[in-house]
Structure formats: structure tokens, C-alpha cells
C-alpha positions as CSV (number, residue, x, y, z in Angstrom):
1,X,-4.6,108.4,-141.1
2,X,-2.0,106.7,-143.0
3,X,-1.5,102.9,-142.2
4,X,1.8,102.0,-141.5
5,X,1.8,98.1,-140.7
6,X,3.0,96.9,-143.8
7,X,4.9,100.2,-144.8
8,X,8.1,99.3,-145.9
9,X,10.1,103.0,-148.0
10,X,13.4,103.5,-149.5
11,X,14.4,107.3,-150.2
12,X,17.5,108.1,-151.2
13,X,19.0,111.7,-151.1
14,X,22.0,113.3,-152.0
15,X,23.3,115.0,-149.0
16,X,23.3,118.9,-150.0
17,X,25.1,122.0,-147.9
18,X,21.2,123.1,-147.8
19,X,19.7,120.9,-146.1
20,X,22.8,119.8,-143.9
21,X,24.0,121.5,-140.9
22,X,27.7,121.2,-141.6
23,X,30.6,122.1,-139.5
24,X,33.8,123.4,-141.6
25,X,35.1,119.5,-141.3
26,X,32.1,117.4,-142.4
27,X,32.4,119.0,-145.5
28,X,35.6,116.8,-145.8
29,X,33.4,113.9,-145.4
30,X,32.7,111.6,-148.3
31,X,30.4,108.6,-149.9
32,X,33.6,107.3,-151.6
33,X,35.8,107.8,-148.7
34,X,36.7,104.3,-148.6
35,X,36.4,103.8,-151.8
36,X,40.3,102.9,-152.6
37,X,40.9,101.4,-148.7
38,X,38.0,99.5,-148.2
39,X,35.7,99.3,-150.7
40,X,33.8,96.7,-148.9
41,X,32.8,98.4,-145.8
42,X,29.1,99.2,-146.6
43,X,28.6,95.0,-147.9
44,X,29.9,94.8,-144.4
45,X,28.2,96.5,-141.7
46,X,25.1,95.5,-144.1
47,X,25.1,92.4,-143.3
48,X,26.4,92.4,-139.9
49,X,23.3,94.6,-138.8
50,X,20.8,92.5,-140.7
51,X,22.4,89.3,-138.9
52,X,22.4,91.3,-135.5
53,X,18.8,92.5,-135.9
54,X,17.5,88.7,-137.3
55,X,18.6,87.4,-133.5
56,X,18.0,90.4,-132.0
57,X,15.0,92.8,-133.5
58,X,15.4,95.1,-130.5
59,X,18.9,96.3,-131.2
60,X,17.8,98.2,-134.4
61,X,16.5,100.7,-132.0
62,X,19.4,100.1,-129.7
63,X,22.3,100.9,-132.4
64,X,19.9,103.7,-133.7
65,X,20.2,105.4,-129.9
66,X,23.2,104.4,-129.5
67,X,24.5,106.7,-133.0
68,X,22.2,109.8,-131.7
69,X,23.9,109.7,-127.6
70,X,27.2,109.7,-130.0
71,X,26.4,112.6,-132.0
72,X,24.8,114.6,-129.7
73,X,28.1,114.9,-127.4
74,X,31.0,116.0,-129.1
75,X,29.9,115.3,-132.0
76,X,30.0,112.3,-134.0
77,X,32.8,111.1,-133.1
78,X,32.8,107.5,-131.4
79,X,33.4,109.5,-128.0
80,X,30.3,107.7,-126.5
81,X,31.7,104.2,-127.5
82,X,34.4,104.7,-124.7
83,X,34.9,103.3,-121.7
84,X,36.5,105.3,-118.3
85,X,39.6,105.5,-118.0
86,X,42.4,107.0,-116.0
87,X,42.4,110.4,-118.4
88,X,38.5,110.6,-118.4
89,X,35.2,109.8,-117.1
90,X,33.3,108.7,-120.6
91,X,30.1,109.0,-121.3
92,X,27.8,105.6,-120.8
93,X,27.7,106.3,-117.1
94,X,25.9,109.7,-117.4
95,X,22.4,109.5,-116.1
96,X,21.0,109.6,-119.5
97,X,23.1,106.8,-120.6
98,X,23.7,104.7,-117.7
99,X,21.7,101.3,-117.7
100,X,20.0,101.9,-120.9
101,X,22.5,102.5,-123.3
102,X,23.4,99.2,-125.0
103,X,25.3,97.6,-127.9
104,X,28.6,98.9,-127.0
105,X,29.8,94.9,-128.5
106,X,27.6,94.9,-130.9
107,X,29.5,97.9,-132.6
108,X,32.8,96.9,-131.3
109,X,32.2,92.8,-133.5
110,X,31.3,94.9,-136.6
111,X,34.2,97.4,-136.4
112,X,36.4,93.7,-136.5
113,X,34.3,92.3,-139.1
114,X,35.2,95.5,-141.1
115,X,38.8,95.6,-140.3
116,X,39.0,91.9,-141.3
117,X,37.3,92.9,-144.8
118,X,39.8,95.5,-145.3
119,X,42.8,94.0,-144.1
120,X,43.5,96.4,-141.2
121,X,41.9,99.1,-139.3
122,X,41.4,102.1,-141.7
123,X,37.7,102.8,-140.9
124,X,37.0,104.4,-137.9
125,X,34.5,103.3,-134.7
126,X,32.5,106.6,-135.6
127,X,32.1,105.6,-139.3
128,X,31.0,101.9,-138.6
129,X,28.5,103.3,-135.8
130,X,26.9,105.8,-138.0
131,X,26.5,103.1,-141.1
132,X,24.9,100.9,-138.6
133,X,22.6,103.2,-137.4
134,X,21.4,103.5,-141.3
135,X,21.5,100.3,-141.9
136,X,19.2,99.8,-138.3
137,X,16.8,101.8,-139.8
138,X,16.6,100.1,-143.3
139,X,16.1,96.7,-141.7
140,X,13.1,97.6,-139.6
141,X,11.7,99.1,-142.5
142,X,12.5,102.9,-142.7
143,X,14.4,104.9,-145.4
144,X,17.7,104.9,-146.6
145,X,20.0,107.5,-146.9
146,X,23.1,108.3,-147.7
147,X,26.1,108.2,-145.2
148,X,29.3,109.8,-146.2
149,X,32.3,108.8,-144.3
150,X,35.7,110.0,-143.6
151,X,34.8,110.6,-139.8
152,X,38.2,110.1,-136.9
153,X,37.5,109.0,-133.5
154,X,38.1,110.7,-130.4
155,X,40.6,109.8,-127.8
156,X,38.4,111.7,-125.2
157,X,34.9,111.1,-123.9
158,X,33.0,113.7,-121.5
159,X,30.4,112.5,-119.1
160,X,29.8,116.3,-118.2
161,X,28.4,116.9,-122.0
162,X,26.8,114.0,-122.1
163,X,25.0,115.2,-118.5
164,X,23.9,118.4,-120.4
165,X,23.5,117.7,-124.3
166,X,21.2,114.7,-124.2
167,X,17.3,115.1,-123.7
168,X,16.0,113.2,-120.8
169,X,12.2,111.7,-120.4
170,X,11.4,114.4,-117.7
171,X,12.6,117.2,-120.2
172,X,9.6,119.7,-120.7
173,X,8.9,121.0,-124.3
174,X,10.8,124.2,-124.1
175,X,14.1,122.6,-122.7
176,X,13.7,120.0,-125.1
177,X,13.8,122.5,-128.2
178,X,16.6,124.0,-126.5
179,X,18.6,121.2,-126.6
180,X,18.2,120.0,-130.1
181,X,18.4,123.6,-131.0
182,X,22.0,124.3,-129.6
183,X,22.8,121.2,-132.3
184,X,21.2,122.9,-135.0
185,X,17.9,121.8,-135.7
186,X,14.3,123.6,-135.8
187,X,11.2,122.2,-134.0
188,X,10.5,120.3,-136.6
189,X,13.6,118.4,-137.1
190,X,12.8,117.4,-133.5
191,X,9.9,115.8,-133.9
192,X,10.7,114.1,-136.7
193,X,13.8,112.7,-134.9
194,X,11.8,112.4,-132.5
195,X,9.5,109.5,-134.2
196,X,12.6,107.3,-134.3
197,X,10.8,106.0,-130.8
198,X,8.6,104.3,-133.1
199,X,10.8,101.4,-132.3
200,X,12.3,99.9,-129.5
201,X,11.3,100.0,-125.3
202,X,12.0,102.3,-122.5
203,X,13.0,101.1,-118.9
204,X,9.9,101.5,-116.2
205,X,12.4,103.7,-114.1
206,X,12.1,106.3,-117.3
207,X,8.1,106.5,-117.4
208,X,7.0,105.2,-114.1
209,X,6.6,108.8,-113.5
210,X,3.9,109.7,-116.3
211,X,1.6,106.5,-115.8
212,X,1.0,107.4,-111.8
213,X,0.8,111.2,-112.2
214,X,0.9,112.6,-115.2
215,X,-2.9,114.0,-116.1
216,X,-2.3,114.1,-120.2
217,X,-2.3,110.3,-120.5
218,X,-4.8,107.7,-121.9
219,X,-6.5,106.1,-118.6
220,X,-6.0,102.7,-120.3
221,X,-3.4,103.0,-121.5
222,X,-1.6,104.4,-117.5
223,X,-3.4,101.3,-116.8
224,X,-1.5,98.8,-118.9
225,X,1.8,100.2,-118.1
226,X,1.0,100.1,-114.2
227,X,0.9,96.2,-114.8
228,X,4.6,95.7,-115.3
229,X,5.9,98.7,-113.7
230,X,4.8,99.1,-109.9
231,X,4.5,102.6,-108.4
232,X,7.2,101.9,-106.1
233,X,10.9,103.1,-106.9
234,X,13.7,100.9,-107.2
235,X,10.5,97.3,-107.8
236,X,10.6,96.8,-111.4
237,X,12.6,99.8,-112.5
238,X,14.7,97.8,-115.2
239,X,11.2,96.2,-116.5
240,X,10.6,97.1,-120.4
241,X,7.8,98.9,-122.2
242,X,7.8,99.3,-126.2
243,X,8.2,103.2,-127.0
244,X,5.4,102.3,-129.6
245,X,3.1,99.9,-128.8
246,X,1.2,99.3,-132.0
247,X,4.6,98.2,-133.8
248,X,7.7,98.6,-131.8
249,X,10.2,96.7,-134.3
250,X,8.7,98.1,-137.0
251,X,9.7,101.6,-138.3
252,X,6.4,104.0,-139.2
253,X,4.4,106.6,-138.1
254,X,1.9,104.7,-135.4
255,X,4.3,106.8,-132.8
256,X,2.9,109.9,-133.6
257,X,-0.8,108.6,-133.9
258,X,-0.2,107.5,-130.4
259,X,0.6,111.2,-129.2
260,X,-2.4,112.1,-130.5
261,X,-4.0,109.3,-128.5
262,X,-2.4,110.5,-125.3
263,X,-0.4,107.5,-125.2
264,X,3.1,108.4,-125.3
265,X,5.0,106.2,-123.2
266,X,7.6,109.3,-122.2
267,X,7.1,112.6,-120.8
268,X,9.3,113.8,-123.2
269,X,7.2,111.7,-126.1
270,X,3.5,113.5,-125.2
271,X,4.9,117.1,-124.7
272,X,5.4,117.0,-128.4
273,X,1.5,117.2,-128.7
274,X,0.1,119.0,-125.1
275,X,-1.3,122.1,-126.6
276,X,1.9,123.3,-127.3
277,X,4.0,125.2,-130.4
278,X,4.9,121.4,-132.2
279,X,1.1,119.7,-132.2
280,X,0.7,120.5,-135.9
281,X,4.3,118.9,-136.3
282,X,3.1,116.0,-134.9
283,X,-0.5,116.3,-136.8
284,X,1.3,116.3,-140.3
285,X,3.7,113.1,-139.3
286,X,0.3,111.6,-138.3
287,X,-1.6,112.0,-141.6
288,X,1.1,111.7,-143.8
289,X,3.9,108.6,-143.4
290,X,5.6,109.8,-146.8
291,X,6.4,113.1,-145.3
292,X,7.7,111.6,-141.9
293,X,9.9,109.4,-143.6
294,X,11.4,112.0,-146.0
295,X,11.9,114.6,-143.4
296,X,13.2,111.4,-141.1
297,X,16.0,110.6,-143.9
298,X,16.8,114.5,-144.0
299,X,17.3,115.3,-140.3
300,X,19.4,112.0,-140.1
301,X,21.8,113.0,-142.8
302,X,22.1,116.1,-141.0
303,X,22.8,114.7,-137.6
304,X,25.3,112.0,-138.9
305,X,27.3,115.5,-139.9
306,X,27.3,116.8,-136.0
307,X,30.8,117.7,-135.6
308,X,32.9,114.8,-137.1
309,X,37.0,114.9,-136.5
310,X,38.4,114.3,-139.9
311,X,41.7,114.7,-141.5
312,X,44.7,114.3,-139.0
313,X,42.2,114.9,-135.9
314,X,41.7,112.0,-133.6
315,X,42.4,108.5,-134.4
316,X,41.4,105.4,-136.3
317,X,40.7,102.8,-132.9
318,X,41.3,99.3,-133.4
319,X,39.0,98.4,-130.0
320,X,36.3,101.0,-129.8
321,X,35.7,100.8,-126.2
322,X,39.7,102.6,-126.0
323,X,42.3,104.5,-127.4
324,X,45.0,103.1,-129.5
């Protein structure tokens, strides 16, 4: 098996209509968008994520989650970066979301930092989250790709797609290919977007489950989790567990080794490898780290063109957490 500990990649890819899963309006979506307006806005969010991430290693995974809970609702489209209010019911209080979803200011302190650089707000929340999430990535050591921009943000956010579109831990393997198939993207493209949980932690209240009765786990490993996350619900639910334990701030295949371990910390981690139609997936990403990071660049680009508003659709928010 590859060693990943000191793996540090850069790809970069020109996003193509054939490997991209492109609604008519993402084609509308640009590199150079900015170009003219705000020419500064990738020096930006650069080095407000690497600043973020040198205080705070963790929220490279957290903006990283944060992008795909965007994009897989709506689109992406900043809807998820909402809070309620009187018109709606947003998004970050739907179960999936609710207590685990974080860096809401982290997002909304970049998006001022940006406006600031360009002298008012022309780039939109959606844009700023989907460059961070790149930029997430590169600092914890994964590929880069490229992000074209040009994305609007939604004045509506829907708790009742969010309750429906988003995998959850329990998820068994056929809902799970359901789900990221209704967005457009094979088996594969799931596991490989899947391996992004090679960084960052999941609340006990998420696995608690798996370590006391799941039968497809490392005994050791159940036993190591048990330690911080007692059997009882509602003790110790909020208590944190790395997704990845061999390196879970740094971005490389070790997640899918650990499948093949039986030591996936989710339910929704270890049906990926239980016998089922996506072992060999996980098999290849295992052996090869070259391949898991070029396919994990690929499926990104194509995720980051989910649905976007463009043109005169939506908005350009100057708060992200509200409408204008």
C-alpha cells in the first residue's frame, strides 16, 4: 500500500464539459470571472484559509463539509450559509446539519476580507465558500483544482432538502448511492468524495451506534472509541473522534486503508467496503494515492458545478448568514 504520511500533491485540471456534470447555468461559470472586478479574490481567500487553518487545523475539514452540505441542497449556492428567518426555515438546523455543521463566521470574515480587497461586495458568499473549500484541501495537503466562479447566492434556504439530499452516518450503501446519484455522480465518484473523511472528527452521537453494535468493526478499534463515547445516549454525545485516525489533518488515502481494516469510524464510512458493489472502489484508492487524488480533484470540480444561480438569478450578499 501507498504511504501517505508525508504525501503532499498538486494536480491541476482544466475543467471540461466531460468530465463535469454541468447544469445549463454553470456553463456561465468562469476562472476569470473576477478578473476585471476583483482580481484579487483568489490572493484572498488564500490566505485567509491558510491563516484560519494555522490556528485552527480542524476547520479545513470543517469548510470542506461545510462547501459539500451547500452544494448538495440547492445547489451551490450559499443557501446553507443562511440563517432562519421569517420567509424560511434554512438549512443548519436539519438533523444532518444541526450541531455539527460549523464555520458559518469563518466564511462570513473571509467574504469581508474579500469585499474589502475589492472595494465592495461583487463576489458572492457561494463563490468565497467554494474557493475556500479548495483552498482547505490544498493546505492539508491534497490537490488543487481549478474553481471557476461567477456563482449568485440564494435568497432562500430549505431545511426540507437538506432533510432529504444529505447522506447521514446510519445511511446503508444502497440509499447512499441513491443519494449522490440523484446529484449526478456514479459509485465511484462517491467513494472518492467519500475519502474527503480522511480529515477531520465526527461527534460520538454520529457513531456511538457502530462501536456498541455494529458486527463489521475492528474489536480494538470499537474498543478505543467506547473510551470517550459511553453507550449511554445523550453522556458524551458532543465528544469528538478523528474520521481518520492514522492522520486526521492530513489529506491522503490512510481513510480508505482503514475500511479495509474494518475501522471506519461511520456506518456510512465501512458500508463502502462490507462485501458490497464499491469494495474494489475502495481497494484501488487503497493501493494507489495518485489515483485517489486525481479522481478526488475531478469529482470536486464537478460538485463545485451543482446547480449554481448565475447571471441575474439571486443575489450578491453582503452578510452571508442573510439576504440583502
Amino acid at each position: 500500500m501507498a504511504s501517505t504520511s508525508n504525501f503532499i500533491v498538486l494536480i491541476l485540471f482544466t475543467i471540461t464539459t466531460s468530465n463535469v456534470f454541468l447544469s445549463p447555468a454553470s456553463a456561465q461559470l468562469s476562472v476569470s470571472f473576477y478578473a476585471s472586478t476583483c482580481p484579487s479574490v483568489f490572493d484572498t481567500v488564500r490566505a485567509a484559509v491558510r491563516s484560519t487553518i494555522n490556528r485552527e487545523p480542524r476547520m479545513g475539514a470543517s469548510i470542506l463539509r461545510l462547501f459539500f452540505h451547500d452544494c448538495f441542497v440547492q445547489g451551490c449556492d450559499g443557501s446553507v450559509l443562511l440563517e432562519d428567518s421569517g420567509s424560511f426555515v434554512g438549512e443548519q438546523n436539519a438533523l444532518a446539519n444541526q450541531g455539527s455543521l460549523r464555520g458559518f463566521n469563518v466564511i462570513n470574515n473571509i467574504k469581508a476580507q474579500v469585499d474589502r480587497a475589492c472595494g465592495r461586495p461583487v463576489v458572492s458568499c457561494a463563490d468565497v465558500l467554494a474557493i475556500a473549500a479548495r483552498d482547505s484541501i490544498v493546505e492539508l495537503g491534497g490537490p488543487s483544482y481549478s474553481v471557476p466562479v461567477g456563482r449568485r447566492d440564494s435568497r432562500t434556504a430549505s431545511s426540507a432538502a437538506a432533510a432529504t439530499d444529505l447522506p447521514a452516518p446510519f445511511h446503508p450503501l444502497t440509499r447512499l448511492i441513491d443519494i449522490f446519484g440523484r446529484k449526478g455522480f456514479t459509485p465511484r465518484e462517491m467513494v472518492v468524495l467519500s475519502g474527503a473523511h480522511t480529515v477531520g472528527q465526527a461527534r460520538c452521537v454520529s457513531f456511538r451506534d457502530r462501536i456498541y453494535n455494529d458486527t463489521n468493526i475492528d474489536p480494538a478499534f470499537a474498543t478505543s472509541r467506547q473510551a470517550t463515547c459511553p453507550r449511554q445516549s445523550g453522556n458524551g454525545d458532543d465528544n469528538l473522534a478523528p474520521l481518520d485516525p492514522q492522520s486526521p489533518n492530513r489529506f491522503g488515502n490512510n481513510y480508505f486503508q482503514a475500511l479495509l481494516n474494518r475501522r471506519g469510524l461511520l456506518n456510512s464510512d465501512q458500508v463502502l467496503f462490507n462485501g458490497g458493489s464499491t469494495d474494489s472502489f475502495v481497494r484501488d484508492y487503497s493501493d494507489n494515492v495518485n489515483a485517489y487524488i486525481t479522481d478526488f480533484a475531478n469529482a470536486m470540480g464537478k460538485m463545485g458545478n451543482l446547480s449554481p444561480l448565475t447571471g441575474t438569478q439571486g443575489e450578491i450578499r453582503v452578510n452571508c448568514a442573510r439576504v440583502n
